[in-house]
Rosetta silent file (secondary structure, phi, psi, omega in degrees, C-alpha in Angstrom):
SEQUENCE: XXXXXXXXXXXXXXXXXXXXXXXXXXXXXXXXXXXXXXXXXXXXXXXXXXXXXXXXXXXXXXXXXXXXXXXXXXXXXXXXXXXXXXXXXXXXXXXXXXXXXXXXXXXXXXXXXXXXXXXXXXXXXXXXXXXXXXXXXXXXXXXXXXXXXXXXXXXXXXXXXXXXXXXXXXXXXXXXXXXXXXXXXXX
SCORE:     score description
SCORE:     0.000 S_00000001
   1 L     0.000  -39.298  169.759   82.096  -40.791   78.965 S_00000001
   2 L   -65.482  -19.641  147.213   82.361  -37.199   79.388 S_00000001
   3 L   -92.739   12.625 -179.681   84.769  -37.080   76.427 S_00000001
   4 L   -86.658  -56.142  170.449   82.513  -39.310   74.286 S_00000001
   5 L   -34.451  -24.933 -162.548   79.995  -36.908   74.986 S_00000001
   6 L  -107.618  -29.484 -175.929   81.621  -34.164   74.117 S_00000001
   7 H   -92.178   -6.446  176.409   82.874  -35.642   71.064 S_00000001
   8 H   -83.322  -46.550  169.482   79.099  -36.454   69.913 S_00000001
   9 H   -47.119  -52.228 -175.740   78.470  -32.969   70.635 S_00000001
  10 H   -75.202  -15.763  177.103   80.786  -31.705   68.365 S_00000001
  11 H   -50.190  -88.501  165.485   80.204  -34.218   65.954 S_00000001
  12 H   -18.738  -45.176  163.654   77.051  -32.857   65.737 S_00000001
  13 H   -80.191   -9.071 -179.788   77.608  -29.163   65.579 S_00000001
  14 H   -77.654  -32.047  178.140   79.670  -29.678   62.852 S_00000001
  15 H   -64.940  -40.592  171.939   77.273  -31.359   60.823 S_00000001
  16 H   -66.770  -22.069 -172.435   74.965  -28.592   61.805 S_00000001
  17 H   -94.098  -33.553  162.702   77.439  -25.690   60.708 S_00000001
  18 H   -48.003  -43.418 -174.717   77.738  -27.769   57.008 S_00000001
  19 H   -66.259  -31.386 -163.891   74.101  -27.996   56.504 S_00000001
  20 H   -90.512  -20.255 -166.245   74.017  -24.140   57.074 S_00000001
  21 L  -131.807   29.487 -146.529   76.828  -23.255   55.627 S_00000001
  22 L   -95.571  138.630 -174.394   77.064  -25.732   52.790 S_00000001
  23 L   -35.261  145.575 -150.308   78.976  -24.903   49.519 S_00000001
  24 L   -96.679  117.873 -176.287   77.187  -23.429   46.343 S_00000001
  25 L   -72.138  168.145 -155.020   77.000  -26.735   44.334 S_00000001
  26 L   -90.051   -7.315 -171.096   79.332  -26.666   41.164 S_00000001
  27 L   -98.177  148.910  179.166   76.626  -27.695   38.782 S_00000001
  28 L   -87.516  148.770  161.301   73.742  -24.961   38.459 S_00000001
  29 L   -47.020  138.741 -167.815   70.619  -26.123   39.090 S_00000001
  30 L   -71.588  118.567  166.941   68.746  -27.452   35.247 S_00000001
  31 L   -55.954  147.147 -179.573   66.774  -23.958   34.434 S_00000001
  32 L  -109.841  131.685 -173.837   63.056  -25.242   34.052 S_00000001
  33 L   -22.261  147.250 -148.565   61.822  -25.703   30.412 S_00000001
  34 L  -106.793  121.692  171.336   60.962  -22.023   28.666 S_00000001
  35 L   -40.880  122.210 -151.550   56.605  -21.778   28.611 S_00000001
  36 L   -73.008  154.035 -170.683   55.716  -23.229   25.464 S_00000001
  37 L   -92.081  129.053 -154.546   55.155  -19.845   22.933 S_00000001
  38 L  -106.483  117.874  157.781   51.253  -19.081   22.870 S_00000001
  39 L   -96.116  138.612 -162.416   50.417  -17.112   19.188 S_00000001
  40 L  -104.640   99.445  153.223   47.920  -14.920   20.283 S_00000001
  41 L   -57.336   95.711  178.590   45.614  -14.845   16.957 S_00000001
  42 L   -93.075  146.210  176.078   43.560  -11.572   16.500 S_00000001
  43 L   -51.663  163.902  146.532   40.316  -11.589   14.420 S_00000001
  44 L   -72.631  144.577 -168.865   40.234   -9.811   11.813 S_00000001
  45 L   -71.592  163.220 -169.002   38.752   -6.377   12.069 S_00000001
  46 L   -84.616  164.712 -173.900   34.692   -6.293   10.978 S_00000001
  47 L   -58.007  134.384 -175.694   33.996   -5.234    7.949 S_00000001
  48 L   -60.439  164.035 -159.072   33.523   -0.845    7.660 S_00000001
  49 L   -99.334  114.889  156.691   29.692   -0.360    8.540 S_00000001
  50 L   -57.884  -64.952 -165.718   28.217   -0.191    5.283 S_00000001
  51 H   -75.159  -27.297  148.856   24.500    0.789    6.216 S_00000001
  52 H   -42.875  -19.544  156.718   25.023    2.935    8.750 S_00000001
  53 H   -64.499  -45.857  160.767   25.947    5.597    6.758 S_00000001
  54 H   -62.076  -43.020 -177.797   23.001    4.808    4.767 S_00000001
  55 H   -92.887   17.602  165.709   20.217    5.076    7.244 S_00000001
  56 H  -113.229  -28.633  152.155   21.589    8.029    8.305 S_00000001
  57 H   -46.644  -55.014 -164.806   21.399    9.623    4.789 S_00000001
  58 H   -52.832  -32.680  142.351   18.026    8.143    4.320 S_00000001
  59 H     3.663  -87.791 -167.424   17.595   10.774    7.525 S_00000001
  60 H   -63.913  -49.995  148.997   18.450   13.467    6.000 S_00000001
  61 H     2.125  -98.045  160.077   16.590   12.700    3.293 S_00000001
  62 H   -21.187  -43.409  176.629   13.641   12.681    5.074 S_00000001
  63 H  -102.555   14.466 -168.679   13.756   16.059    5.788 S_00000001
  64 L   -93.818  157.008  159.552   14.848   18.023    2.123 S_00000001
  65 L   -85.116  150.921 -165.659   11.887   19.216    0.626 S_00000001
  66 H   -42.140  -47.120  174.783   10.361   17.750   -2.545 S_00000001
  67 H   -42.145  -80.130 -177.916   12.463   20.681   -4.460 S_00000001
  68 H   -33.464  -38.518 -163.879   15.787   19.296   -2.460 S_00000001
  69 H  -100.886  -32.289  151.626   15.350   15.898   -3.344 S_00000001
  70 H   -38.305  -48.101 -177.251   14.962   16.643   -6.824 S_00000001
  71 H   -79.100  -36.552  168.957   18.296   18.314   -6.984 S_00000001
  72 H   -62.989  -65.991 -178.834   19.766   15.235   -4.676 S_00000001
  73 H   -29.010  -54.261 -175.063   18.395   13.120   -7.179 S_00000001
  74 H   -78.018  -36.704  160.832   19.745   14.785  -10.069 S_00000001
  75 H   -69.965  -29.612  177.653   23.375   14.762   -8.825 S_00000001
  76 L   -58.218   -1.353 -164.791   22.950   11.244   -7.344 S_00000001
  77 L  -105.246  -36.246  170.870   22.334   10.537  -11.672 S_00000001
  78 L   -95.353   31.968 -171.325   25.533   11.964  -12.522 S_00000001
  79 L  -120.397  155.570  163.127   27.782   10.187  -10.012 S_00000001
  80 L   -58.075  154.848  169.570   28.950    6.277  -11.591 S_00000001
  81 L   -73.341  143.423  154.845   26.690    3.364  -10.792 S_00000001
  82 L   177.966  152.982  170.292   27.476    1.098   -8.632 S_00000001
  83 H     2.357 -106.780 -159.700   25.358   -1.214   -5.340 S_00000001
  84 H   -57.312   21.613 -174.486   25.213    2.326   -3.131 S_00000001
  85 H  -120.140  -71.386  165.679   24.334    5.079   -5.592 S_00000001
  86 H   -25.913  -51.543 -177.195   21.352    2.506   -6.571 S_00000001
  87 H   -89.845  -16.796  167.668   20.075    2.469   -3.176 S_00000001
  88 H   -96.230    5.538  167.770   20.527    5.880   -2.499 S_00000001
  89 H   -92.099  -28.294  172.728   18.879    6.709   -5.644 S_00000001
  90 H   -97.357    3.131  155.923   15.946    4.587   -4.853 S_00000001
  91 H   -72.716  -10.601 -160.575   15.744    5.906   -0.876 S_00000001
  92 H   -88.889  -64.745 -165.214   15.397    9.369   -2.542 S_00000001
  93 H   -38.244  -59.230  162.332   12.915    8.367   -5.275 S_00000001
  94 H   -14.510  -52.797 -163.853   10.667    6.654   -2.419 S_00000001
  95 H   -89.881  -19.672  162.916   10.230    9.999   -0.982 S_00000001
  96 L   -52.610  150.955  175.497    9.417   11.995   -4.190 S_00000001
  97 L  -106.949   13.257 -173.985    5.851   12.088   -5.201 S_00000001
  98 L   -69.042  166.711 -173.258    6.161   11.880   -8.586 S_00000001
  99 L   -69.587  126.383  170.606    4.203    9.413  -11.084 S_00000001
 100 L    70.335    7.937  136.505    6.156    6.146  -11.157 S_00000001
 101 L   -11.761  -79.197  179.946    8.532    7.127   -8.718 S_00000001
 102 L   -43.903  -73.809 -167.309    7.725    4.304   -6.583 S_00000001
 103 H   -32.960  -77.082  179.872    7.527    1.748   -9.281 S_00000001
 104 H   -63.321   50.733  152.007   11.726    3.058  -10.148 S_00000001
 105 H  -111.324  -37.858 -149.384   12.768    3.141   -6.656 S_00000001
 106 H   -87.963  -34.606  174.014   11.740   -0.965   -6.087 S_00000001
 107 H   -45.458  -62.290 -168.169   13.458   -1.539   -9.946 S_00000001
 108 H   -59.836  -51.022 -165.612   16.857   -0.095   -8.236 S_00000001
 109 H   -58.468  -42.575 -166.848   16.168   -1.593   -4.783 S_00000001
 110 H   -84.908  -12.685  168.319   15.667   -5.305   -6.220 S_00000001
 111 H   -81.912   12.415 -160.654   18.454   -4.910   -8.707 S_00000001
 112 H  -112.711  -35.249 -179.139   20.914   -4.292   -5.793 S_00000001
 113 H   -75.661  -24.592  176.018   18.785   -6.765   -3.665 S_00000001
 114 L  -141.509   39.292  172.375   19.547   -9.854   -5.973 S_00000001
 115 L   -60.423  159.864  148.549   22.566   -8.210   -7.772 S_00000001
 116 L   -72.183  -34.815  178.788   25.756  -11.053   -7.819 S_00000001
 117 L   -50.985  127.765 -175.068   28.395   -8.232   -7.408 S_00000001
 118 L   -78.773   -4.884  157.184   30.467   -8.745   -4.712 S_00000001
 119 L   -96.276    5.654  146.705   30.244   -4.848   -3.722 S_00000001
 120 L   -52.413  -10.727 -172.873   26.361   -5.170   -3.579 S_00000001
 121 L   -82.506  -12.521 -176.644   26.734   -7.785   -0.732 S_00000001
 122 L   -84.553  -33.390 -164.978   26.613   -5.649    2.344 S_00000001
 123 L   -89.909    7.763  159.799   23.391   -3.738    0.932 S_00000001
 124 H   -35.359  -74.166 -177.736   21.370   -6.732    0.044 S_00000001
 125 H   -46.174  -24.761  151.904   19.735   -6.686    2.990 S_00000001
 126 H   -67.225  -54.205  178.150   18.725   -3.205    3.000 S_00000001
 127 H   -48.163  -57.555  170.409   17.828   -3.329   -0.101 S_00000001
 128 H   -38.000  -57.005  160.725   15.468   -5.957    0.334 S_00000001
 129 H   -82.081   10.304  162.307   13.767   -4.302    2.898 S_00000001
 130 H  -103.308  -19.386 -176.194   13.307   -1.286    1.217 S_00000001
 131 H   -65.589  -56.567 -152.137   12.001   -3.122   -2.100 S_00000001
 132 H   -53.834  -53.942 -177.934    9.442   -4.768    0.100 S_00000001
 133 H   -25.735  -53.816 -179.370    8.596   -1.472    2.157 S_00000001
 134 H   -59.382  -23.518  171.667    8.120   -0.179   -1.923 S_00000001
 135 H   -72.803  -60.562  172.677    5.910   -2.966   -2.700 S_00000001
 136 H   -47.859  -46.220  176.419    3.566   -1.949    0.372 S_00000001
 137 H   -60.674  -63.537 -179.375    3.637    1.779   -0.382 S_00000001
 138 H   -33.516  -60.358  170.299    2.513    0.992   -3.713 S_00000001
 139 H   -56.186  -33.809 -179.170   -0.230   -1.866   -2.870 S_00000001
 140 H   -90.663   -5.099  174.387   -1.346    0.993   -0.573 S_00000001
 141 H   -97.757  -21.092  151.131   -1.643    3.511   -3.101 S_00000001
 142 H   -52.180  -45.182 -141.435   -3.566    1.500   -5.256 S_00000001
 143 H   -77.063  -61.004 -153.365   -5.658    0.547   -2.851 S_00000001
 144 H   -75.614  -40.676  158.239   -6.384    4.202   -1.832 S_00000001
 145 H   -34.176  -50.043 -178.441   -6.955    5.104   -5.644 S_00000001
 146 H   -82.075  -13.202  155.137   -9.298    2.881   -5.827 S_00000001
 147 H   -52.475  -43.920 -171.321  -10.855    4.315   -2.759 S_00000001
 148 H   -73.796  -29.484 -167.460  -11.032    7.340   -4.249 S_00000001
 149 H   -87.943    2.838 -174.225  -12.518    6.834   -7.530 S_00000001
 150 H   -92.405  -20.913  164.180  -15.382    4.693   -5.851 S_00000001
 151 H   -53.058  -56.541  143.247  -16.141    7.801   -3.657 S_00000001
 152 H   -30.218  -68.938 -177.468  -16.309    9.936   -7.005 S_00000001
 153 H   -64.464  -19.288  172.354  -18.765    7.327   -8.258 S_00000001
 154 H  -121.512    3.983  115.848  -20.722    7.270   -5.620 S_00000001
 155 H   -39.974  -38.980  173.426  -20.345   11.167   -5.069 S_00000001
 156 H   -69.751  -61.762 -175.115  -21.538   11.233   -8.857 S_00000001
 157 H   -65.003  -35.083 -162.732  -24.945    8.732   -8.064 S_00000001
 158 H   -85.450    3.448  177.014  -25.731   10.741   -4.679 S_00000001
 159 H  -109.620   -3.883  178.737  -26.006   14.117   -7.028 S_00000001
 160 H   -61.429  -79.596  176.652  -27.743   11.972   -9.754 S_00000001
 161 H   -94.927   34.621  132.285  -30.262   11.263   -7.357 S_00000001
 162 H   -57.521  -55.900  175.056  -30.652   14.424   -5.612 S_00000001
 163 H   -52.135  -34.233 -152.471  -31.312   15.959   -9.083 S_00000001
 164 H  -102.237  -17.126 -174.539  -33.749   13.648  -10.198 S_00000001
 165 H   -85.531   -8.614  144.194  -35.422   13.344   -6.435 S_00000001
 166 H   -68.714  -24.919  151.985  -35.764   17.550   -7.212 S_00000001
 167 H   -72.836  -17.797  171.335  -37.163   17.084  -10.375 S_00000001
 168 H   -81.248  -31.306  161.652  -39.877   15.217   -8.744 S_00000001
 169 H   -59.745  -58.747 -159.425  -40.641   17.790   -6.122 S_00000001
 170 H   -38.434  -67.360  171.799  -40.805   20.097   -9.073 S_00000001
 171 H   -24.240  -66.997  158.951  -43.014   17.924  -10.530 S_00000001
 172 H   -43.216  -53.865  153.355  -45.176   17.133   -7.666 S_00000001
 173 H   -15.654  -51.180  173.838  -45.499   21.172   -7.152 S_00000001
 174 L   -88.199  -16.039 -176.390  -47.087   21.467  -10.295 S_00000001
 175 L   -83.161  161.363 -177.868  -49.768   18.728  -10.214 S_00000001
 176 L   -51.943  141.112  171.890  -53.582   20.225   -9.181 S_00000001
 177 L   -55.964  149.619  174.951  -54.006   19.696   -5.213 S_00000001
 178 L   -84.130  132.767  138.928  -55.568   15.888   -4.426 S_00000001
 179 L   -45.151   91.550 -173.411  -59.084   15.969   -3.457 S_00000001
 180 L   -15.218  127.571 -169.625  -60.072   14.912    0.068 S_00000001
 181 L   -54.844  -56.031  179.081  -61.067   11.368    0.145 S_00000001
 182 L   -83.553  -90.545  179.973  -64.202   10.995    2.382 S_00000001
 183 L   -46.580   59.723  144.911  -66.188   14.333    1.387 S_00000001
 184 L  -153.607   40.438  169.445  -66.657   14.349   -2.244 S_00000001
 185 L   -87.511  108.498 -165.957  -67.953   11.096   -2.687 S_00000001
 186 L  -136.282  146.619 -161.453  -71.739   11.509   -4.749 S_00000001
 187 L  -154.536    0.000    0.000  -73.630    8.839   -5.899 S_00000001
């Protein structure tokens, strides 16, 4: 029994020293399928910042003197037309104070505002709001004309009647004193 035993043992370690020691198999293990290929899709880059450029002129603008913006103005007139020459010709004109300024700044801004031209498409929206803004200055400069001349007219009636309420003191000045009322009555 004692060699059965013995022969179970070894059975056993042998089995144990294969599993541990067991031969590189001849086939390689099947490589696992390659990650399917992911196209990484980048937007397109945005569009160059049209307006920004703009509001930072209209800036500058802002600060030239009436003289200055003449002279921007008048080179802005020799450069070709096109969408952004328009709108920078009507931010300058906005700021000038000349007669009918206003009126040609909102003529450039709305033809740029409902121009068809496909470079006119980033400044529509600028445009637009500067036509309206030009509509508002304008409505408010009527408004304040007509402020003004009704001030003149009625600056004109308050010296109208000051003169004529001075010709009556004059007037008055000149007549004979009134006779008391009660004492001089005879009968």
């Amino acid at each position: 029994m004692k060699a059965n035993s013995c022969l179970v043992l070894l059975a056993c370690l042998s089995l144990a020293a294969c599993t541990l020691n067991s031969p590189m198999p001849a086939e390689p293990a099947p490589l696992p399928p390659p990650p399917p290929v992911v196209e990484v899709v980048t937007p397109p880059p945005p569009p160059p910042d049209e307006v920004g450029p703009l509001l930072s002129y209209h800036q500058s603008l802002r600060r030239m003197s009436q003289g200055e913006l003449v002279k921007e103005l008048s080179g802005l007139g020799l450069q070709q037309r096109s969408p952004r020459v328009a709108l920078q010709m009507g931010m300058a004109l906005m700021l000038t104070r000349g007669s009918g300024d206003l009126a040609r700044a909102q003529a450039l801004l709305d033809s740029v505002a409902t121009s068809a031209d496909v470079e006119a498409a980033p400044f529509r929206a600028l445009a637009q709001l500067l036509s309206a803004n030009c509509a508002e200055m304008r409505r408010l400069y009527d408004h304040t004309d007509r402020l003004n001349a009704q001030q003149k007219e009625s600056q004109r009636r308050i010296d109208q009647l000051n003169d004529m309420l001075e010709g009556l003191k004059a007037i008055e000045r000149t007549l004979p004193a009134r006779p008391a009322s009660g004492s001089q009555v005879t009968k």
